[in-house]
C-alpha positions as CSV (number, residue, x, y, z in Angstrom):
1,X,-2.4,-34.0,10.9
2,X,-2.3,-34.4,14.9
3,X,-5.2,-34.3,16.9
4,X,-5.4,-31.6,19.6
5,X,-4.6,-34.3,22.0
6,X,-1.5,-36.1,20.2
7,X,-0.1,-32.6,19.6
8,X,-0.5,-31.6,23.7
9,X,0.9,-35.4,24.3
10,X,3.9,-34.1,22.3
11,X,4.3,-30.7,24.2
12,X,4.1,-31.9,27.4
13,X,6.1,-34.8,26.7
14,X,8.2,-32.1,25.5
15,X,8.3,-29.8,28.4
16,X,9.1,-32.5,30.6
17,X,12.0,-34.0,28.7
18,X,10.4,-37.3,28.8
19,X,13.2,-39.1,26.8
20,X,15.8,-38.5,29.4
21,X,13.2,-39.0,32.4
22,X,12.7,-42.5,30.7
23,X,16.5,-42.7,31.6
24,X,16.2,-41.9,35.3
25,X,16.1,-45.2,37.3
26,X,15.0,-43.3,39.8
27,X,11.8,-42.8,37.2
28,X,9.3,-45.7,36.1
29,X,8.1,-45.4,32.7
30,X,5.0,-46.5,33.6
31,X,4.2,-44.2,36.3
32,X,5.7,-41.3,33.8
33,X,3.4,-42.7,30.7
34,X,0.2,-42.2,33.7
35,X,1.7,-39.0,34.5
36,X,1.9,-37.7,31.1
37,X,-1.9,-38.9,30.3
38,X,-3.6,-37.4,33.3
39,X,-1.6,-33.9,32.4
40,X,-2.9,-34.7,28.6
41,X,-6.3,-35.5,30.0
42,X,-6.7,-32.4,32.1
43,X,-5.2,-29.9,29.5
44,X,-7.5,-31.4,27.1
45,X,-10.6,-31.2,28.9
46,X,-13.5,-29.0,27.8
47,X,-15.0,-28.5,31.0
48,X,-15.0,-24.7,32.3
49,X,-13.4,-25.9,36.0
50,X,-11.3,-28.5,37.1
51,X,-11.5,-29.7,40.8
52,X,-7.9,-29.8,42.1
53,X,-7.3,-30.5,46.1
54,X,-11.2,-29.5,46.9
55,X,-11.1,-26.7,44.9
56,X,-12.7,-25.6,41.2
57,X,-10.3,-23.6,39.6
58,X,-10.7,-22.2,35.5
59,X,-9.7,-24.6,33.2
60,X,-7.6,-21.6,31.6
61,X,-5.1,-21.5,34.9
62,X,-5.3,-25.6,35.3
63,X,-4.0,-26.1,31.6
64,X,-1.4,-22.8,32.0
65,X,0.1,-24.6,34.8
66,X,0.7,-27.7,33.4
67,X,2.2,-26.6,30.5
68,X,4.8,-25.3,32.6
69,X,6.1,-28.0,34.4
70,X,9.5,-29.9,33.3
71,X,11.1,-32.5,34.4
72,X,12.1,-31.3,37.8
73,X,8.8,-30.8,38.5
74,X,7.9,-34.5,37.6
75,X,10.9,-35.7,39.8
76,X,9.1,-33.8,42.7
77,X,5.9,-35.6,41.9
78,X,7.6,-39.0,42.1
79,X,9.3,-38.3,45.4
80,X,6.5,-37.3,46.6
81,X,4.6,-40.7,45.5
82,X,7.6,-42.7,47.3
83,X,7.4,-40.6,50.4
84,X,4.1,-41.0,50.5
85,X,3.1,-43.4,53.5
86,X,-0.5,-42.9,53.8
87,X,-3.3,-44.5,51.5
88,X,-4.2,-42.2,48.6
89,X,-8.3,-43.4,48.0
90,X,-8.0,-41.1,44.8
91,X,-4.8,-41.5,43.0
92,X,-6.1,-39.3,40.0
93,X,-6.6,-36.6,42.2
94,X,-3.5,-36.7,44.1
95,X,-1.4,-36.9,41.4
96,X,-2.9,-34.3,39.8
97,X,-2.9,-32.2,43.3
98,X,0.3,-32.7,43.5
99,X,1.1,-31.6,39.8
100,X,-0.7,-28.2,39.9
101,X,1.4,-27.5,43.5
102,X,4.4,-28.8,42.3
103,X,5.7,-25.2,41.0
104,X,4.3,-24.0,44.1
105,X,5.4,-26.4,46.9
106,X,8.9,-27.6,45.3
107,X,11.5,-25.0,46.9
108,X,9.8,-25.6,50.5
109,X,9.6,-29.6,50.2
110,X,13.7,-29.7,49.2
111,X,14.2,-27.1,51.8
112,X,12.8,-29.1,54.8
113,X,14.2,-31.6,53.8
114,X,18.0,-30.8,53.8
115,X,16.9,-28.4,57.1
116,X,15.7,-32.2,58.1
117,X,19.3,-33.6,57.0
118,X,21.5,-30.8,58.4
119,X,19.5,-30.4,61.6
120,X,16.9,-33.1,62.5
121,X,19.9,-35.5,63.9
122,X,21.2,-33.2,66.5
């Protein structure tokens, strides 16, 4: 029988299609496996609040959201790692920033950046 954890691992590896983001050279296994274990970590957690970006948000809505993402959403969170040019001094909490605002964020990041592509060289 699965723990509660190795059967969230499983989901969320799940939801993320983690077998074909262990494909994408663009992804490092690694980094995903970290990925994968703060999401775990987080969902897991027993606490009553979770401190994302400054702010303590139910446990309930931190867990909903992470259950949600897929693998575009992890793609997001590694571009946003490699554009990244300024020193993170909390690494858990960025990445898990960035996680819960990936759903939330993803459409306007793409956007500016083709609006940066199409228009920014002119």
């Amino acid at each position: 029988m699965l723990s509660e954890y190795e059967l969230f691992q499983e989901i969320v590896r799940e939801n993320i299609s983690y077998d074909i983001l262990c494909l994408d050279k663009h992804c490092s296994i690694d980094q995903l496996d970290e990925v994968v274990e703060l999401m775990v970590e987080t969902i897991c957690s027993k606490r009553k609040t979770v401190r994302v970006a400054g702010n303590d948000f139910p446990h309930e809505i931190v867990k909903s959201r992470l259950l949600k993402l897929d693998s575009e959403h992890i793609r997001f969170v590694f571009d946003c790692l490699r554009e990244n040019t300024s020193k993170v001094r909390n690494i858990k909490q960025y990445l898990l920033a960035t996680l819960f605002n990936a759903p939330t964020t993803i459409g306007n990041y793409y956007s500016s950046l083709v609006n940066h592509d199409m228009y920014g060289s002119q």
